[in-house]
N, C-alpha and C positions, 0 to 999 in steps of 0.2 A: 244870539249865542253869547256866551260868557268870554269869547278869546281864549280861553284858555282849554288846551288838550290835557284832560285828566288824568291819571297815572292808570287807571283800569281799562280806558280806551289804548293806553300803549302798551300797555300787558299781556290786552288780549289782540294785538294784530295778528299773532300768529294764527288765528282762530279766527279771523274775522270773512265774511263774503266780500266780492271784488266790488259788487252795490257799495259797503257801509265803508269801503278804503275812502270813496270818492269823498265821501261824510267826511274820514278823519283829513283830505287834504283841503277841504275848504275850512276845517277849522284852524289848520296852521296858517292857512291862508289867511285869514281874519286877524290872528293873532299876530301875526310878523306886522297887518299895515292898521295893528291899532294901537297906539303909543302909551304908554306910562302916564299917568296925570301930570307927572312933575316932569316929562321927557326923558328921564331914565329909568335903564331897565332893569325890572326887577332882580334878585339876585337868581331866580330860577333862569331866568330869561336871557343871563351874559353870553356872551360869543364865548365858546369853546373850540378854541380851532385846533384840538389833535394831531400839533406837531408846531412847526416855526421858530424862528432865532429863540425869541423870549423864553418859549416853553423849556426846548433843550437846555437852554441856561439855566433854567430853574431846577431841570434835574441834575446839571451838575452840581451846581451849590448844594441842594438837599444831599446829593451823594457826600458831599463833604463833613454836611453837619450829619448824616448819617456817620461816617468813620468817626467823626473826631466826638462823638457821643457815646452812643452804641453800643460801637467799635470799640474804644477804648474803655469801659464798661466790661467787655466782651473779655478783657486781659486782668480782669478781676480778680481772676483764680491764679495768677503769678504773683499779684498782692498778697491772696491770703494765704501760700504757700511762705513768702518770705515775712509776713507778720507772725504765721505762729511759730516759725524757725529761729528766728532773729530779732526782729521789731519789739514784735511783744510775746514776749516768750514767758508772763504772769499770766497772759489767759489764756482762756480753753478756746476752742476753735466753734464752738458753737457762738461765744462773743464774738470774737472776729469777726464771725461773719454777718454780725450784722451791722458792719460797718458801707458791706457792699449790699443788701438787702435794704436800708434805709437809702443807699443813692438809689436803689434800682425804684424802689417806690417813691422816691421823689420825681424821680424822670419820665416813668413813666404814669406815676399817680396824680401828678398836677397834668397830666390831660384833658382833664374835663374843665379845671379853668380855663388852661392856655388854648386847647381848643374851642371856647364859649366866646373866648375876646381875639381869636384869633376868625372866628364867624361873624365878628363884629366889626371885622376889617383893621385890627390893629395889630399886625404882624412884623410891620419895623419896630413897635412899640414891643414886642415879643424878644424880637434876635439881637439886636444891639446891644441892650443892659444882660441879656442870657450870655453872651459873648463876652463882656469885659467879665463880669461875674465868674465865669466859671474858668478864665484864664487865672486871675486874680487867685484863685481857689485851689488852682492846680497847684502853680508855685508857690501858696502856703503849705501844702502838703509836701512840699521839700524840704519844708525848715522843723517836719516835727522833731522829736525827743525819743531815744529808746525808753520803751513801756509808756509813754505818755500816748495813754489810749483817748484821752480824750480831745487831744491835737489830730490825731486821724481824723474821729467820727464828725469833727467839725468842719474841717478842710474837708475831706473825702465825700463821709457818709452825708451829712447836711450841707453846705457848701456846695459842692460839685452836683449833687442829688437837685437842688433847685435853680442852680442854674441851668441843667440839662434840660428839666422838664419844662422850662418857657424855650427852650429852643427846638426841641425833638418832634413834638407833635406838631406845630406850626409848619415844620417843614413836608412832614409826611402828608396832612392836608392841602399845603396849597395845589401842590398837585391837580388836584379836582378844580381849578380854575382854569388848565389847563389842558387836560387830558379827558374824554369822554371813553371813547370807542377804545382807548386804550391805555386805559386808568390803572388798570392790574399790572400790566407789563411796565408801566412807568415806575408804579409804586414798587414794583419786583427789582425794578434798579439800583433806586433809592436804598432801600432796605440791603444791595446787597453793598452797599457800601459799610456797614458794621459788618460784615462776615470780612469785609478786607482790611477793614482797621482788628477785626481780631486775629486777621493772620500778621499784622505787622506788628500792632502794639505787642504781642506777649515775646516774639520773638527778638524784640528792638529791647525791649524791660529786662527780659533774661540776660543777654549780651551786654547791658552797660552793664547789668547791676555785676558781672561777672569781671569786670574790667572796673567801676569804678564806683561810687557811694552811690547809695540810694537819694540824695539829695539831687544830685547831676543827671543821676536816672527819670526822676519825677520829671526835672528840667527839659530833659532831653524833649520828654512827649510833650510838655508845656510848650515849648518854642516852635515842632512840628502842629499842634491841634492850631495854634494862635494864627500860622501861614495860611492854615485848611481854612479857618471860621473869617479869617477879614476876606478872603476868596468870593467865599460863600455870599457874603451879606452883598460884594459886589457883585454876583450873578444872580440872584434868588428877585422874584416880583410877583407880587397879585395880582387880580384881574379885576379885585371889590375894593376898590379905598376906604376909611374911613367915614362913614358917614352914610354909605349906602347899602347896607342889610338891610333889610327893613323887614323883612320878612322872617323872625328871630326861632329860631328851633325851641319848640315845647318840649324841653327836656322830662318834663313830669310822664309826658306821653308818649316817650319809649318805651316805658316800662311796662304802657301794659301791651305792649306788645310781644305776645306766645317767642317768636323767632328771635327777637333782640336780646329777650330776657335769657333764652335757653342758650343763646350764640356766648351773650357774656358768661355766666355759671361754666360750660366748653372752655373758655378762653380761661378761665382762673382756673380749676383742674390742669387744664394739658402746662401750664407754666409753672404753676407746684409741683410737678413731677418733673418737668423738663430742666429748673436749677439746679437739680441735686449734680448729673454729670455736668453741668457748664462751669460751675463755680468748684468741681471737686476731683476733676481728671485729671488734673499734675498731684495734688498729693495721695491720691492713688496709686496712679503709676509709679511715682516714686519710691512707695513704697512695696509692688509689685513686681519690680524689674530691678537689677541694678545694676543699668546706663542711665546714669543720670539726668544727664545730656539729654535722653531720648525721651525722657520727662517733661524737661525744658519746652518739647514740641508738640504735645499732646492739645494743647487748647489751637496752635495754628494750626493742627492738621484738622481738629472739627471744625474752624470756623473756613477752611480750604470746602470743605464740603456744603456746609451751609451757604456757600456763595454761589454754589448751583441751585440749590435746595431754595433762594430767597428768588431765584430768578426763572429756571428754567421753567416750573409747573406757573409760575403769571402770567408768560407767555401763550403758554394753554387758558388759562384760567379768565380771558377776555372773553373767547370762545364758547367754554362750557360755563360760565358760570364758577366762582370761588369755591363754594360747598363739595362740589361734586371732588374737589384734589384734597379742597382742605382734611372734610373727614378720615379719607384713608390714611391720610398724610398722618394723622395725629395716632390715630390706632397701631401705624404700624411703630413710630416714634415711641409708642406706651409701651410696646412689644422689642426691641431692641433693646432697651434698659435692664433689663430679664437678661439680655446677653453679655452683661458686666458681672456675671457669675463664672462665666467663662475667657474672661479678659486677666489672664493672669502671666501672658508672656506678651514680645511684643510684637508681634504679627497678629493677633485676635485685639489686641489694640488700637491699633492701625486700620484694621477693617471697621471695629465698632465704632472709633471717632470719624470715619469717612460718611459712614451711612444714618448714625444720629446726627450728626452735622448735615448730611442733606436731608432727613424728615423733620427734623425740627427746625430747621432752615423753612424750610416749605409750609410749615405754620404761623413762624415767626412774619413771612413775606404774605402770606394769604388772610392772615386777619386784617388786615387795614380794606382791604379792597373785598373785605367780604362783610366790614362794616357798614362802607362806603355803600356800598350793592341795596342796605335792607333803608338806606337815605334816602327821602320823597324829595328833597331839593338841595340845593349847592350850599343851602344858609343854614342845614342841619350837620354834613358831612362831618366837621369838625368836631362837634360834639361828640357824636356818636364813636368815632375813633379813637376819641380824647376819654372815655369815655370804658372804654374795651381797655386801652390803656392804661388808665388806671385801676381796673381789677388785674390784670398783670402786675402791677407796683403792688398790688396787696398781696398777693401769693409769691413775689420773690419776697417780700418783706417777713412772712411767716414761714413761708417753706423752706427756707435755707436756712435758718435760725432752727428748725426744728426737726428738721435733718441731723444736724450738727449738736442736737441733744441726743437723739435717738442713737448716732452712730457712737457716741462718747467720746473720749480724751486719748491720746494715741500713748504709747505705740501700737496699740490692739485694737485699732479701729473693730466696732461691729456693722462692716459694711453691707453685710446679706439684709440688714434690718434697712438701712437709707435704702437699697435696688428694691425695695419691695415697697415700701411705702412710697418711691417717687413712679414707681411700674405700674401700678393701682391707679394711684392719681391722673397720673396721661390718661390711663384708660378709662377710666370715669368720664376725666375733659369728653377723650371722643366718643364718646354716648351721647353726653349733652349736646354736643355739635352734630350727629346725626340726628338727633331729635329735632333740633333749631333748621336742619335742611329736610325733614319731611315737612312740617308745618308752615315752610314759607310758602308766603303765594303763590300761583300759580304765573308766572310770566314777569317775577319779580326782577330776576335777570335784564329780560329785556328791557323791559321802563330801565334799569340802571345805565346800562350800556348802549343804548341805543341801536342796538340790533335789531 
């Protein structure tokens, strides 16, 4: 026998007779007392032990560089509220915003590197220079100039954008060195740590900036993220050092695969439609209501919601399977957006930022663990995540720049034109993604999870 239990033999145990079980335990059997040529083991082959000191510590840390990324990413839309108010008040808001559109494609667009060398085993080599970098970056964006747009997009939009993205992906993968059986609810964690850096960062940005310069303000988040990330680096660890991949993920050969290809195209869809309200619900409402104030809270009360939305259906989703929450998740998500036609006081406000905050929560948490799912081993994971993530960096990088053409230059926003063009888009994504969960394997779930 080969040692090795094949991915179709664990696929199909749910189907299997009580004769051919006996078959697959002599092959673990085989495999566990037959050793690595060089004495270590393979990367498919590492101990995953689904819980213990290290692992816990590692979702903290990730929770952390989840907030202090993310999360503060997530408070984007108090940025471009007070850029085209004050900051920079020569350009149109469709500029602006791509000042938050190229960090969001940097951070999550360098996934497919940061997770290729983060497969390669070199993840301190990832968060320590991701770490000074993107401190270093914060508090330049303290020191810019009224109208000096191109001190933002340096500091901000490029600056902060590649520092995020050697640190974001590396964290949401290691995971899977340490988590099997409950890899979704892990990564459901992780993930909801940016829904809690986007209920603090906008509210903490609002309040200095109400109280004191926009300089002190940057600062303010630069001295909290800087606590969160040297935290992080001392709780976060792998399972693969450097040197032991060896088993390297055929990137070319994801693509032809029917489910991975159709899962990515789902994942850039539902995130082009899903920027228009993340980055656009305070100056909205701002100009929908006049409590101001109550403006001010429109982004922490979505990402209040997305913090169940990132956690509560991966809790589920070890269980069933990612596909089966994600799809609905994204349709209904596409279908909500349609209900910012009717958000014109602030009570239908409050309801729509609660429950797009929990379906797009619940996408944003279910795509990594439903990357992770369509993965044959531990040495591809990162890729493929990295990977997903960065056709997300391409749709906020285009979507929200072209939103912000579409809806035009204020005070007469053409807002019925962004709900329709980002309503459309969601609901395209969840086509894609129910087409990407008919066509997957049959028993693909369980070879992931070990069910």
């Amino acid at each position: 026998m080969s040692g090795r239990l094949s991915p179709v033999a664990l696929g199909e145990l749910g189907t299997t007779d009580p004769s051919s079980l006996d078959i697959v335990k002599e092959e673990v059997a085989e495999s566990a007392a037959e050793p690595h040529k060089d004495g270590q083991p393979e990367p498919d082959e590492i101990e995953i032990p689904d819980g213990g000191l290290q692992a816990w510590c590692t979702v903290a840390g990730a929770w952390l560089v989840s907030l202090s990324t993310f999360g503060y990413m997530n408070a984007y839309g108090v940025y471009q509220a007070y850029y085209i108010e004050t900051l920079l008040p020569s350009y149109s808001p469709s500029a602006i915003s791509w000042i938050g559109s190229v960090q969001t494609l940097l951070m999550l667009g360098m996934g497919g590197f940061s997770g290729k060398l983060f497969d390669k085993g070199y993840f301190r080599a990832l968060i320590i220079p991701g770490t000074i970098i993107y401190v270093g970056c914060i508090f330049a964006q303290s020191a810019v100039g009224v109208d000096k747009y191109y001190q933002v997009f340096l500091s901000q939009g490029l600056g902060q954008g590649l520092a995020t993205g050697l640190l974001y992906v590396p964290t949401i993968s290691v995971i899977a060195h340490h988590f099997r059986r409950r890899r979704a609810m892990a990564m459901g964690m992780i993930v909801m740590g940016s829904s809690t850096g986007g209920v603090i960062f906008p509210i903490m940005l609002n309040n200095v900036l109400q109280r004191s310069s926009f300089a002190w303000t940057v600062r303010s988040a630069g001295f909290l993220i800087l606590g969160c990330l040297v935290a992080a680096n001392l709780l976060m660890s792998t399972r693969l050092p450097p040197g032991k991949a060896k088993d390297q993920a055929n990137v070319l050969g994801f693509f032809k695969e029917p489910q991975y290809v159709l899962l990515l195209a789902g994942i850039f869809f539902v995130f082009w439609g899903i920027s228009f309200p993340l980055f656009y619900i305070q100056l909205y409402t701002s100009l929908k209501v006049s409590n101001q104030t109550f403006a001010f809270y429109t982004i922490s009360i979505t990402n209040v919601g997305s913090m169940f939305g990132r956690t509560l259906p991966n809790l589920i989703a070890d269980r069933t399977g990612p596909m089966v929450l994600l799809v609905p998740a994204c349709f209904i998500t596409g279908s909500l957006i349609f209900a910012m036609f009717g958000c014109t006081y602030e009570g239908a406000i409050i309801v729509f930022c609660l429950f797009f905050g929990f379906f797009s929560g619940a996408f944003i948490g279910l795509m990594a663990p439903a990357a992770a799912n369509i993965s044959r081993s531990v040495s591809e994971i990162g890729a493929r995540i990295g990977i997903g993530m960065s056709l997300m960096g391409l749709a906020a990088l285009s979507g929200t720049p072209v939103v912000g053409a579409i809806i035009g230059s204020g005070p007469d926003f053409a807002w019925w034109k962004g709900i329709i063009f980002s309503g459309v888009s969601a609901l395209a994504g969840g086509t894609f993604l129910a087409a990407a969960w008919y066509v997957q394997p049959r028993g693909l779930h369980l070879r992931a999870t070990g069910h």
